[in-house]
N, C-alpha and C positions, 0 to 999 in steps of 0.2 A: 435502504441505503441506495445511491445513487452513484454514477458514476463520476469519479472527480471527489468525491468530499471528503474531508481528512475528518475521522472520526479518533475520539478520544475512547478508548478502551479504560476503564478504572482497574479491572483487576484480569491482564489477558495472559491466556496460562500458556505455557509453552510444553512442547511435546516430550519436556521429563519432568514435571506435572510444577514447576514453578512459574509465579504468577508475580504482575508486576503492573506499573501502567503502562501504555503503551499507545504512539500515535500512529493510524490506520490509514492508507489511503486505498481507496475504492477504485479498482479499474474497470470496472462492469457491472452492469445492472442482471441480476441475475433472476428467471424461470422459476417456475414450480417445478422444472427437471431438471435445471441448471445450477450452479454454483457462482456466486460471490468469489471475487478472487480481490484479495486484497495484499498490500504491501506494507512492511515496516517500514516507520519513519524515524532515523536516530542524529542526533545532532555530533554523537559521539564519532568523532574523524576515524582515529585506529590505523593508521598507515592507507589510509584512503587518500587520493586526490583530493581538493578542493576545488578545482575549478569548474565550475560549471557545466552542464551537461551529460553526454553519457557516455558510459563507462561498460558496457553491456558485456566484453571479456571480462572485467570483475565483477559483475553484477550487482550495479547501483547507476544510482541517477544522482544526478548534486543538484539542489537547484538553492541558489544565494540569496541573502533576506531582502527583503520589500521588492522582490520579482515576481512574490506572490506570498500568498496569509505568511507562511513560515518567516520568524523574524531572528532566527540564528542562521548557518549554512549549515542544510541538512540533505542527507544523503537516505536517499528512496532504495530502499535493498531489495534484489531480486533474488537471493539465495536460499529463499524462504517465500513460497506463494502461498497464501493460506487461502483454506478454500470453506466458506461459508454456504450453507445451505438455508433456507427461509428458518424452520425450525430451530436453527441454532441463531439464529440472527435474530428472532421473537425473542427466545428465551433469553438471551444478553440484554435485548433492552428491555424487557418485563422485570426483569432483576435491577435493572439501571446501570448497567454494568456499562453502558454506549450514549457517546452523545457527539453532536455533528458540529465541531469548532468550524469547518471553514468549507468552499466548494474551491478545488483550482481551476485557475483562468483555462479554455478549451486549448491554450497551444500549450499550455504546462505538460496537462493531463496528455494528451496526445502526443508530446513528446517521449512522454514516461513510456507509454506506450509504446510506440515506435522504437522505443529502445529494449524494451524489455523483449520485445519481439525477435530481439536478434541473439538475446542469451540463451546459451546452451543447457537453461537449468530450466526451462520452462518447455512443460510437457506438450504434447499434441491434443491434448486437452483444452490446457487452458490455454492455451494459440488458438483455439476453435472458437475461446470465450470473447475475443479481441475485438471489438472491429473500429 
């Protein structure tokens, strides 16, 4: 995985063991001692903003269709950083479980960034993963 690519998960399971599809966006190219840190992508609004940009007190990012791959308005959530390790990132694509729909443009990805840098729900970890 790379940094930037919105990766298609077929069946990503969530941390009270239900599983679903699910779109990924990659903020970091991660180590043999480092971690993958990736973001959910949902088109579902939910009393969210629309407009464009970031939102890093609520933590999400909006970013609006043909601004980049995404062709609904969808909102990048930071309230949930999931952190992948090589090993588990093998093992999801040897199952076929991943596959890489799209890479975002560098001021997308870098925006997303830059915002998520400033939410209160992102450890000093993965702020190390950042750059």
């Amino acid at each position: 995985m790379k940094r930037g690519e919105v990766i298609f998960s077929k069946r990503f399971t969530f941390p009270d063991g239900g599983a679903s599809e699910k779109l990924l966006v990659v903020l970091n190219e991660a180590t043999v001692t480092t971690h993958y840190l990736l973001l959910l992508a949902t088109s579902q609004q939910r009393k969210k903003k629309s407009d464009p940009g970031c939102y890093a007190k609520d933590n999400y990012y909006v970013i609006h269709p043909k601004t980049d791959w995404f062709n609904k308005v969808t909102w990048i959530m930071f309230d949930r950083v999931i952190e992948y390790d090589f090993a588990r990132e093998l093992s999801e694509h040897f199952k076929g479980n991943l596959e890489t729909m799209a890479i975002l443009k560098e001021n997308t990805i870098r925006a997303i960034i830059n915002c998520i840098k400033q939410s209160d729900d992102i450890t000093p970890y993965q702020l190390s993963l950042l750059k």
